[in-house]
C-alpha positions as CSV (number, residue, x, y, z in Angstrom):
1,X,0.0,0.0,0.0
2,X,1.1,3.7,-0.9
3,X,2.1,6.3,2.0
4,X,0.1,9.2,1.1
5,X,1.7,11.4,-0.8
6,X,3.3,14.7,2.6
7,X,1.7,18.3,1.5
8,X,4.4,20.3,-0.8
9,X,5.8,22.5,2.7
10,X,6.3,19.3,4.6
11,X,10.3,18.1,5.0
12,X,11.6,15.4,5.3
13,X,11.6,13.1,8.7
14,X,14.0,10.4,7.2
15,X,16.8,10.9,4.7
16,X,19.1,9.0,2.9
17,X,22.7,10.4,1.8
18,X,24.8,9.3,-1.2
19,X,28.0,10.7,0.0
20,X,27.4,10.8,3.2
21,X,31.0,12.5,4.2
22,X,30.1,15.6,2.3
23,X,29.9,18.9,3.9
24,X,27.2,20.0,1.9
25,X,25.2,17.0,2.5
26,X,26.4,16.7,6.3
27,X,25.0,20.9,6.7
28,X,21.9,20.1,5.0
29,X,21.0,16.8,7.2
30,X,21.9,19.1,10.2
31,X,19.2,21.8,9.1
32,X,16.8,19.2,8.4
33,X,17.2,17.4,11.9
34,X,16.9,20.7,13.2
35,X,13.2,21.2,11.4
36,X,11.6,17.0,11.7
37,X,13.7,14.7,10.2
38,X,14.8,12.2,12.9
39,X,16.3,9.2,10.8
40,X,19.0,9.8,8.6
41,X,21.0,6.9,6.9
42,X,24.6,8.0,5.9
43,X,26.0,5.8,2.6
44,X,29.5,6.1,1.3
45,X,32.8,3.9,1.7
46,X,33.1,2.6,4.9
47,X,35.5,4.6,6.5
48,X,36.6,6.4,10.1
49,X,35.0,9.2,8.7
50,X,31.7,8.2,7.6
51,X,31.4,7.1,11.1
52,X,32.6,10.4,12.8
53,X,29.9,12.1,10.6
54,X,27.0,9.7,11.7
55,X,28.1,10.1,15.5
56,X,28.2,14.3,14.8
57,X,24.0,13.6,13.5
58,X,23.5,11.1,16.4
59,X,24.7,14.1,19.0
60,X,22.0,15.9,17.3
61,X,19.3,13.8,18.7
62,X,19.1,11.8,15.0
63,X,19.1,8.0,14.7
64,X,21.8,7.9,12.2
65,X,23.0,5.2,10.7
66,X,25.9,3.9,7.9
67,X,25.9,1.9,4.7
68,X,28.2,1.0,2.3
69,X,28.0,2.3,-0.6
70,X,30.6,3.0,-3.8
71,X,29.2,4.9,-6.6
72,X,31.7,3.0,-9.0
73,X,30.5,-0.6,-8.1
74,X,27.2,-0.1,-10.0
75,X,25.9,-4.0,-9.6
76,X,26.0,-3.6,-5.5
77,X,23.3,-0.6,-6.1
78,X,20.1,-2.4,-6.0
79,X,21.3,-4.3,-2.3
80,X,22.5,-0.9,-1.3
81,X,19.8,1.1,-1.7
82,X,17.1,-1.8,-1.6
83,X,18.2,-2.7,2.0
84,X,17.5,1.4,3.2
85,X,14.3,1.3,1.5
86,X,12.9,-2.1,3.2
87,X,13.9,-0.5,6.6
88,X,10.6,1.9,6.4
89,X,9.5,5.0,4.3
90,X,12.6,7.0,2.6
91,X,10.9,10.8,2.5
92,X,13.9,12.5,0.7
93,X,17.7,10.8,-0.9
94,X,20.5,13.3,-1.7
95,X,22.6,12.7,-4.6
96,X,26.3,14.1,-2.9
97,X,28.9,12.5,-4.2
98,X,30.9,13.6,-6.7
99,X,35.1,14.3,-7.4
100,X,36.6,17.5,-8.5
101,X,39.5,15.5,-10.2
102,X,42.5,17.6,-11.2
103,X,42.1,18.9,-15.0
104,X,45.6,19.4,-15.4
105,X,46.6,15.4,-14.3
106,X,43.5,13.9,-15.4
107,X,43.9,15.6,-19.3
108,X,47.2,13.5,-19.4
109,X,45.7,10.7,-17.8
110,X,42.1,9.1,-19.4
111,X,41.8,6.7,-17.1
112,X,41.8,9.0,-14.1
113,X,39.6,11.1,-16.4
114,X,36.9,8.6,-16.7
115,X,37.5,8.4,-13.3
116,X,36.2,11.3,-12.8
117,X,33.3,10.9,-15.0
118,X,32.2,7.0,-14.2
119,X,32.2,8.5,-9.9
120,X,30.1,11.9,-10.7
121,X,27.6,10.7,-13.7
122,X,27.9,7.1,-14.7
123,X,27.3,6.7,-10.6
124,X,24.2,8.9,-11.1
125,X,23.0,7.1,-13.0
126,X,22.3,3.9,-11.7
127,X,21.6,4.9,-8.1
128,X,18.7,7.8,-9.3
129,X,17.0,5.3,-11.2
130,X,16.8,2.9,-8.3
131,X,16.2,5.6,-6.0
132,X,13.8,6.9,-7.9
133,X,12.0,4.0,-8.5
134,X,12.1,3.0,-4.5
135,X,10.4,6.2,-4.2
136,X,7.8,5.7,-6.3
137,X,6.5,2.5,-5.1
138,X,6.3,4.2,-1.4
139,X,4.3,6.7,-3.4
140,X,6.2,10.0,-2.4
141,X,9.4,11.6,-1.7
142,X,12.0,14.0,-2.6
143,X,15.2,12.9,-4.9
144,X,17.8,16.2,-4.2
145,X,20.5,16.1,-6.3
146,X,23.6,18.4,-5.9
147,X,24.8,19.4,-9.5
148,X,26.7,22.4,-9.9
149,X,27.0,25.7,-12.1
150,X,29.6,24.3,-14.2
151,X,27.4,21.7,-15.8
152,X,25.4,25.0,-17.1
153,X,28.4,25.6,-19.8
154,X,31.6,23.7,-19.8
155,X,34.7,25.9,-19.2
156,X,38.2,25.1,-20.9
157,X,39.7,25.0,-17.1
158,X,37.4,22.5,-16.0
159,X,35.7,20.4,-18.9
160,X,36.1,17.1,-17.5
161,X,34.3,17.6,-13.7
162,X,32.2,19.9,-15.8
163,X,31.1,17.6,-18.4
164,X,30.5,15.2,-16.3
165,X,28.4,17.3,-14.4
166,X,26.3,18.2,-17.3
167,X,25.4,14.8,-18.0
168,X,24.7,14.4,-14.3
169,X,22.3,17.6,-14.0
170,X,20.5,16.6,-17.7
171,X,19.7,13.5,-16.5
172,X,18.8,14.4,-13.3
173,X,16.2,16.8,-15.2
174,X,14.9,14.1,-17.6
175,X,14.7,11.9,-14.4
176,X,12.2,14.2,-13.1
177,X,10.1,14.1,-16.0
178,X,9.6,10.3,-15.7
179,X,8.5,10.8,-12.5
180,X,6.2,13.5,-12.7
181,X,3.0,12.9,-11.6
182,X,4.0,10.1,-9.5
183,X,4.3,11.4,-6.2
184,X,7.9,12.5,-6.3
185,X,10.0,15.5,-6.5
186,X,13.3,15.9,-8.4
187,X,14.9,18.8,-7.7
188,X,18.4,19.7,-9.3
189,X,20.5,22.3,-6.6
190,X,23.3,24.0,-9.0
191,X,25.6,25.7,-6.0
192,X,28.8,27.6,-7.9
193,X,32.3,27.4,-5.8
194,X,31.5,26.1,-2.6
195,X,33.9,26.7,0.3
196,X,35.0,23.2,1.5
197,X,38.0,21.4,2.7
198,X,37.8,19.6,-1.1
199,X,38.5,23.3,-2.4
200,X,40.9,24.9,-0.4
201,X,43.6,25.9,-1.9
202,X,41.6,26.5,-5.0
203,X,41.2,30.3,-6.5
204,X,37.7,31.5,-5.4
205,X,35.2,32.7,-7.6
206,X,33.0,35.8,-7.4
207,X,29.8,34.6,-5.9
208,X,31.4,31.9,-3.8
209,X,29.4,30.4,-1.5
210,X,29.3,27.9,1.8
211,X,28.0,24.2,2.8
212,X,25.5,26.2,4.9
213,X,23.8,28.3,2.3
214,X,23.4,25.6,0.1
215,X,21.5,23.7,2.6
216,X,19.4,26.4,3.4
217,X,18.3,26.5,-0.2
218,X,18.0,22.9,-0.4
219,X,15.7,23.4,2.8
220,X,13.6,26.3,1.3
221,X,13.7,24.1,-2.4
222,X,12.0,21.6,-0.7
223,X,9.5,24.1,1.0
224,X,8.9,25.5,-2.6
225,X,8.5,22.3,-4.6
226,X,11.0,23.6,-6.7
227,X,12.9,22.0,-9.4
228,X,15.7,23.9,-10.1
229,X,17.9,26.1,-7.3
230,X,20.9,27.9,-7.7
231,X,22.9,28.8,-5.2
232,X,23.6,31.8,-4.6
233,X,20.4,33.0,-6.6
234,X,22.4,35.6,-8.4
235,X,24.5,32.9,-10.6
236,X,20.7,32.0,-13.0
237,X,21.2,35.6,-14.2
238,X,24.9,35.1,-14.8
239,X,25.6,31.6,-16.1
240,X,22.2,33.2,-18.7
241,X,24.3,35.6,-20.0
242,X,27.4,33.5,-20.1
243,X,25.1,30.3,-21.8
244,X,24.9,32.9,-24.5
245,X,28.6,34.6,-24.8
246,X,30.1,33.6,-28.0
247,X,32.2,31.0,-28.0
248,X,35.2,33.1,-29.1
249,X,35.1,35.0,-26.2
250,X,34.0,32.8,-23.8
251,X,37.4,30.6,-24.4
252,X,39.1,34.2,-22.9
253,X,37.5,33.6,-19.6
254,X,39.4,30.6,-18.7
């Protein structure tokens, strides 16, 4: 039997992470166990980490809980994901995994390129069409999945982790189409350079923004029903105009 399908401002009482060492995804499971959600399942490659970030939700009053899960081992998705679904009712899963890469090393290097590409898309791909599926059998949910400005128009400095997250954030969209009408929500977060351990070091980026501010749009996305947020808001004017920059000039802006 279906669960009836929560009223578009209700959030999310349990969650399920993919990447569940991220600090995106670990500020946005924070904000959400501040509002309701009180089970959280944390999936990514066993590790001392993954553990230290359940026992940071746990102190939080969560039941939070670990499983194993590599995006690049494709045939374990179904047990994965099938075993979090036949614990009880999955109200919202978080795509957050993903690798920056290095496009200097990985240029000289295609297998570390596909690397790259395999971890942030290929990945995608087969856990959002389980996920997605799991969801709709339960009748309702919320499929959140971090993509990123760079998938808008694929830079020269970045074309690998950006093309991969093009074909992450267009499938994502025709993802949501499939499942319209069903009782769930896809909704595609596109944050630009987010201030993390992953990219220190890096050279910011006008409009940079923080694990914290993406998961308050993720919170108020969810509020919304939206399908498409951008964080900050001011980069859906900007990566427009860019979208449209001719491509002889756009090669100038590195």
């Amino acid at each position: 039997m279906k669960v009836a399908t929560p009223p578009p401002t209700a959030l999310p009482r349990s969650l399920l992470v993919l990447g569940g060492t991220s600090e995106i995804a670990l500020a946005t499971a924070r904000r959400l166990i501040a509002r309701r959600a009180r089970t959280v399942w944390l999936a990514g490659r066993p590790s001392p980490a993954l553990e230290q970030a359940a026992e940071s939700l746990r102190a939080l009053g969560a039941d939070a809980r670990t499983v194993a899960f590599d995006a690049l081992d494709p045939e374990s998705h179904e047990a994965v994901l099938g075993k979090v679904f036949a614990e009880g009712p999955v109200d919202m899963v978080l795509f957050a995994f993903g690798i920056l890469g290095d496009q200097a090393h990985d240029e000289r290097d295609p297998v570390r390129a596909v690397r790259v590409v395999q971890t942030n898309y290929t990945g995608a791909v087969s856990a959002g069409l389980i996920a997605g599926r799991g969801l709709q059998s339960q009748g309702h949910g919320s499929l959140v999945v971090l993509s990123s400005t760079a998938a808008e128009r694929v830079r020269r400095a970045d074309f690998i982790f950006g093309s991969s997250k093009a074909g992450l954030d267009a499938f994502a969209q025709g993802l949501g189409d499939a499942l319209h009408g069903t009782g769930v929500h896809v909704m595609v977060v596109r944050p630009g350079f987010v201030r993390t351990r992953g990219t220190a070091g890096l050279p910011r980026t006008p409009l940079a923004t923080t694990p914290e501010a993406v998961a308050t749009a993720v919170e108020l996305g969810l509020r919304r029903r939206s399908e498409t947020v951008w964080v900050p808001g001011a980069l859906r004017l900007l990566t427009a105009v860019l979208r449209h920059t001719p491509r002889r000039l756009f090669r100038r802006l590195g």
